[in-house]
Residue frames as qw, qx, qy, qz and C-alpha x, y, z in Angstrom:
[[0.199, 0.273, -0.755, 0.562, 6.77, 21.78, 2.22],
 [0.582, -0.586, -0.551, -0.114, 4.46, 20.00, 4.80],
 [0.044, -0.400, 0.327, -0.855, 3.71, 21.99, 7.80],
 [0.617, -0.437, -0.305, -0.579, 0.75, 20.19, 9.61],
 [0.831, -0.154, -0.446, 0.294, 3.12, 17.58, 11.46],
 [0.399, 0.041, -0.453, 0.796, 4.83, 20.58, 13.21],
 [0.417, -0.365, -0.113, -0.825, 1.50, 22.33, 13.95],
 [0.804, -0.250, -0.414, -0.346, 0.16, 19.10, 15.79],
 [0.766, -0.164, -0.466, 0.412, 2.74, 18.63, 17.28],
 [0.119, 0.341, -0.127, 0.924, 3.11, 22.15, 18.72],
 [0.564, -0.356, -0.106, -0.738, -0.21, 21.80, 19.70],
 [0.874, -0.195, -0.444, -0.021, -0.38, 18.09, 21.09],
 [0.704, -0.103, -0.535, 0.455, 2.87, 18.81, 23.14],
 [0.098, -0.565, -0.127, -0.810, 1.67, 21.88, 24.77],
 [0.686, -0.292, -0.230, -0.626, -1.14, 20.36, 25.80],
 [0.876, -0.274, -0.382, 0.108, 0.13, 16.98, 27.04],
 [0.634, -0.088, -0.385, 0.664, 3.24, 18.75, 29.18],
 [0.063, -0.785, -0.479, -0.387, 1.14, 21.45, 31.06],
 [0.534, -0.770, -0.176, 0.302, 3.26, 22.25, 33.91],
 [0.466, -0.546, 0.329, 0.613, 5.55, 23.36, 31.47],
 [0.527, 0.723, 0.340, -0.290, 3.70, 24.42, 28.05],
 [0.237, 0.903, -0.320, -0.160, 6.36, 26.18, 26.45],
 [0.320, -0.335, 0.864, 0.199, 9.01, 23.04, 26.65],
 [0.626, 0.255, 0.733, 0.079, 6.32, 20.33, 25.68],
 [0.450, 0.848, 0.093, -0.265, 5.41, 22.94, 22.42],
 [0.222, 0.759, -0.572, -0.218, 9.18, 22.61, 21.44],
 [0.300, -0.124, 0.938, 0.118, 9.78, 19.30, 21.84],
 [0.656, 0.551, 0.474, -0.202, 5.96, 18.79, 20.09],
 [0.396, 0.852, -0.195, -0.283, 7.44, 21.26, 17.23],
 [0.084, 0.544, -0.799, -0.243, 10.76, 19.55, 16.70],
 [0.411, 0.023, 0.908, 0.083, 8.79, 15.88, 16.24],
 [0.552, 0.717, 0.334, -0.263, 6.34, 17.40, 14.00],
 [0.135, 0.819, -0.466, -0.305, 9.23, 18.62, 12.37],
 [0.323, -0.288, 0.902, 0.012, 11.11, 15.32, 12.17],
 [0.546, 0.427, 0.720, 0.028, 7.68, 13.42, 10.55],
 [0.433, 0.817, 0.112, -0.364, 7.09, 16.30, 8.06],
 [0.123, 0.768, -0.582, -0.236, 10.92, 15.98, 7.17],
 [0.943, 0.157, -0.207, -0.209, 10.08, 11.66, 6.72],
 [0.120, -0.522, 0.777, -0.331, 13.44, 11.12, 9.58],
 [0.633, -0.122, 0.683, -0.344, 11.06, 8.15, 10.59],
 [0.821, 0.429, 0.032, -0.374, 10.76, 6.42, 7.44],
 [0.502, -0.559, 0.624, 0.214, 13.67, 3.84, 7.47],
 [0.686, 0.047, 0.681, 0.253, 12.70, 1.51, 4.46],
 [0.408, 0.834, -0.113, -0.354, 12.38, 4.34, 1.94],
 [0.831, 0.348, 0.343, 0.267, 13.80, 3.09, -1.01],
 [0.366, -0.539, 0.188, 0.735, 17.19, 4.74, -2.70],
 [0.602, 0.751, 0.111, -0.246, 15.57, 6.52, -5.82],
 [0.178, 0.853, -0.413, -0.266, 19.43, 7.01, -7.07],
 [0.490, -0.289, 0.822, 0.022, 20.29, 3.52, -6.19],
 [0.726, 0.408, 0.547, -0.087, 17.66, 2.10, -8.30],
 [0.614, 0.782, -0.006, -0.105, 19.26, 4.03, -11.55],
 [0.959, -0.021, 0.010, 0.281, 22.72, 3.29, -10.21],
 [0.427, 0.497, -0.250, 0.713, 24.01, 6.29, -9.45],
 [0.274, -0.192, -0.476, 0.813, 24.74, 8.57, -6.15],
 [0.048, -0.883, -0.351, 0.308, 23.03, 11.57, -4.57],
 [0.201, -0.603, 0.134, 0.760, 25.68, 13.95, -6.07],
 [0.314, 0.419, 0.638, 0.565, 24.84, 12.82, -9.87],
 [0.067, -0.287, -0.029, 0.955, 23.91, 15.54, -11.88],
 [0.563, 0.395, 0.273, -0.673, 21.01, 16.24, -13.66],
 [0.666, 0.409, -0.421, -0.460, 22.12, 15.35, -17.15],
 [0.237, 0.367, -0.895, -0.090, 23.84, 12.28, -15.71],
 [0.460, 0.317, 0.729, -0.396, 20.28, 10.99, -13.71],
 [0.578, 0.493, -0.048, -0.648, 18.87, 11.61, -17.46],
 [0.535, 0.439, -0.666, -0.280, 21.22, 9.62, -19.18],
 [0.108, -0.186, 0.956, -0.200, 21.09, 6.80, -16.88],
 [0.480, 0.322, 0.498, -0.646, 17.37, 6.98, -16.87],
 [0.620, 0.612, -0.161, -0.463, 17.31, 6.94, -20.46],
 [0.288, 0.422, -0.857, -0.063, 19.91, 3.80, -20.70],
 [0.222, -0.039, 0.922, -0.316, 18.14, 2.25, -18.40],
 [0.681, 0.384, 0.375, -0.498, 14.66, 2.34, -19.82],
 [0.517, 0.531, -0.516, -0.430, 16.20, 1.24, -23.52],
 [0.108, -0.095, 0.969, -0.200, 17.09, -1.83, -21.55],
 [0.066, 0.133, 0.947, -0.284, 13.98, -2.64, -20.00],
 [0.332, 0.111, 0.226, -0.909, 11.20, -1.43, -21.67],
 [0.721, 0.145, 0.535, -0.416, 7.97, -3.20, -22.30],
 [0.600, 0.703, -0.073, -0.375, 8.25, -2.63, -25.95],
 [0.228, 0.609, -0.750, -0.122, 11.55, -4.00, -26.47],
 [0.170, 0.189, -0.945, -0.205, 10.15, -7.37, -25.60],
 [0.691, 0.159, 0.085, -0.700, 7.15, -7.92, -26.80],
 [0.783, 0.183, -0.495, -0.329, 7.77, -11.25, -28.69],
 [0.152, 0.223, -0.888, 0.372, 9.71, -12.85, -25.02],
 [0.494, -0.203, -0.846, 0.006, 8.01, -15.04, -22.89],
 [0.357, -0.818, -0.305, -0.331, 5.31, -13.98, -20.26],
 [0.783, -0.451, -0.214, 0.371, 7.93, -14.28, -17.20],
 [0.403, -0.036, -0.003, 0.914, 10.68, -11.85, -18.91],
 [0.151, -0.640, -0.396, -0.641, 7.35, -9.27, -20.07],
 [0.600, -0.740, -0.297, 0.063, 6.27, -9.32, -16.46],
 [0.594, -0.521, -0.021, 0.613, 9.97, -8.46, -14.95],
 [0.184, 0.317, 0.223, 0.903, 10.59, -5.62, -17.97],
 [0.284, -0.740, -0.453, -0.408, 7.20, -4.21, -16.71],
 [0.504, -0.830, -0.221, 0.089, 7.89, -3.98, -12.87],
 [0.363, -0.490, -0.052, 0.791, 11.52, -2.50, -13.39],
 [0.163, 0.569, 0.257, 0.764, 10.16, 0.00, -15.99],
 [0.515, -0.786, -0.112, -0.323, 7.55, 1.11, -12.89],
 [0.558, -0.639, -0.008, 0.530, 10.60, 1.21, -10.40],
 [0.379, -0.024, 0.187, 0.906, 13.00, 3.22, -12.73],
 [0.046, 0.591, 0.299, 0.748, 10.17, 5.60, -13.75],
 [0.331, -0.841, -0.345, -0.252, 9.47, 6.18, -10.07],
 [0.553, -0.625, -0.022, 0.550, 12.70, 6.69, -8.90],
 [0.320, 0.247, 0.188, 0.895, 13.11, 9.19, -11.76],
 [0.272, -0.691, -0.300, -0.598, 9.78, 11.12, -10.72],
 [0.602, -0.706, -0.316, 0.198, 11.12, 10.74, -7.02],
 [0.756, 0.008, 0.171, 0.632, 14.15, 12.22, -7.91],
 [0.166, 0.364, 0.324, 0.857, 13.11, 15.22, -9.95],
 [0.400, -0.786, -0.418, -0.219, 10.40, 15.73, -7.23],
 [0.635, -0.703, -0.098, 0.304, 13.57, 16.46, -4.43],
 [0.449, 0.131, 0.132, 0.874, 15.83, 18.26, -6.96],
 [0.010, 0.686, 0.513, 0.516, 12.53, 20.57, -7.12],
 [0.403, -0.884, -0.217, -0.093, 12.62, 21.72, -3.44]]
């Protein structure tokens, strides 16, 4: 869990609302809070979207998609196609393998 964004801000809004230290320190704390928690990060890709399922999927069913989905598109499976289809098997292997490592990173906390 990041913790530095509500420290800075604790500190920063302290500092910048002095007639009133103790407000600016909460209001600093709850935007540090807010970046640490990534509230400001609108184009964030949908890790589940990208395997084609929801947020409620369950574990085995984010496996099994994950695993259907890479038999599809992996590099290996077309090796003898034409540079154009090689290229597009490549970049969605690297999106499905990072929305599985994003995925398993936020089931973790």
């Amino acid at each position: 869990m990041r913790w530095y964004g509500k420290l800075l801000g604790f500190i920063a809004g302290a500092l910048l609302f002095r007639p009133n230290p103790l407000f600016g320190a909460v209001v600093g704390l709850l935007i540090g809070h807010a970046f640490d928690s990534d509230w400001f990060r609108l184009n964030r890709e949908n890790p589940y979207r990208e395997l084609g399922l929801t947020s409620e999927a369950t574990d085995a069913e984010v496996d099994l998609a994950y695993r259907r989905l890479m038999s599809q598109y992996h590099p290996d499976k077309v090796v003898g196609a034409a540079p154009e289809l090689r290229q597009q098997a490549e970049r969605r292997s690297r999106q499905l393998n990072a929305a599985y490592d994003r995925i398993k990173t936020l089931r973790k906390r």
